[in-house]
C-alpha positions as CSV (number, residue, x, y, z in Angstrom):
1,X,0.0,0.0,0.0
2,X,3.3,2.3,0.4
3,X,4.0,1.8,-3.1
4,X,0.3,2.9,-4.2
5,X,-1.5,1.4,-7.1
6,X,1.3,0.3,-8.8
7,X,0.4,-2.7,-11.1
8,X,4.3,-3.8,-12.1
9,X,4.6,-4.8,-8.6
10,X,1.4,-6.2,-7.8
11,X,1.9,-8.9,-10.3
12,X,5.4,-9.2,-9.5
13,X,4.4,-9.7,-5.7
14,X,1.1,-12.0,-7.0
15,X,3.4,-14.1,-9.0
16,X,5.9,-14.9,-6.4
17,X,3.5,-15.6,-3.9
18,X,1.8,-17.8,-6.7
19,X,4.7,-20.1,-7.4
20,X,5.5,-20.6,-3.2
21,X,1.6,-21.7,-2.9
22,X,1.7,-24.2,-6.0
23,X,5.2,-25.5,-5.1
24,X,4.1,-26.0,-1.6
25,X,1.0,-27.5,-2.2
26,X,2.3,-29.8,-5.1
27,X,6.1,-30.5,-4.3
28,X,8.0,-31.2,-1.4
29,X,8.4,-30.3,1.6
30,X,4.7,-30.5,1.3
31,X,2.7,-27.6,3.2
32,X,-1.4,-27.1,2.9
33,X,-0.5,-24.2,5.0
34,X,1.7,-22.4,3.9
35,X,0.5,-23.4,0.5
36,X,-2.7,-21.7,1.0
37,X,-1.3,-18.8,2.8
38,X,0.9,-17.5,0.0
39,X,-2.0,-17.8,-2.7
40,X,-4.9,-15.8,-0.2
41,X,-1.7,-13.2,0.4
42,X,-1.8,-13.2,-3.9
43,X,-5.3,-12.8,-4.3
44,X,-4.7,-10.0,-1.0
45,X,-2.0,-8.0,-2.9
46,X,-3.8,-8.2,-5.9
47,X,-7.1,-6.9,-4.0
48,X,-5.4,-4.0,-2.3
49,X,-3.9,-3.2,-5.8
50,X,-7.7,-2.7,-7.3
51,X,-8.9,-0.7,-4.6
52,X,-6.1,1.8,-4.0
53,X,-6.4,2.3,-8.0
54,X,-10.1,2.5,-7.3
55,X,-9.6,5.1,-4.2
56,X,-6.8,6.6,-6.6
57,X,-9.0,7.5,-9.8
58,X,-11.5,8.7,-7.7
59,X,-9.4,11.2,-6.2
60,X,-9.3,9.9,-2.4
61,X,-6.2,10.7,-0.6
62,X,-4.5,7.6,1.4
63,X,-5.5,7.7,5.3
64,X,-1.9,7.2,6.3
């Protein structure tokens, strides 16, 4: 949220955290867990993206 709505590195971040949750849910060491953890903190980064471009075009200023 620091960064704003910056889409480069909200897919970067999305596609990192992608490859830990398929590589722990699919290879070993195994880890449902942490697996599932890393793609809801995806979808999360993602989701914050879209709303700070959201608050962004609508001409909100950031609360922090």
């Amino acid at each position: 949220m620091r960064l704003g709505p910056r889409l480069a590195v909200a897919l970067a971040m999305a596609w990192g955290l992608t490859w830990i949750g398929i590589g722990r849910l699919t290879d070993r060491p195994e880890s449902a867990a942490v697996g599932t953890a890393a793609l809801l903190a995806a979808l999360a980064v993602l989701g914050a993206t879209a709303l700070l471009a959201l608050r962004h075009r609508a001409g909100a200023r950031p609360a922090w």
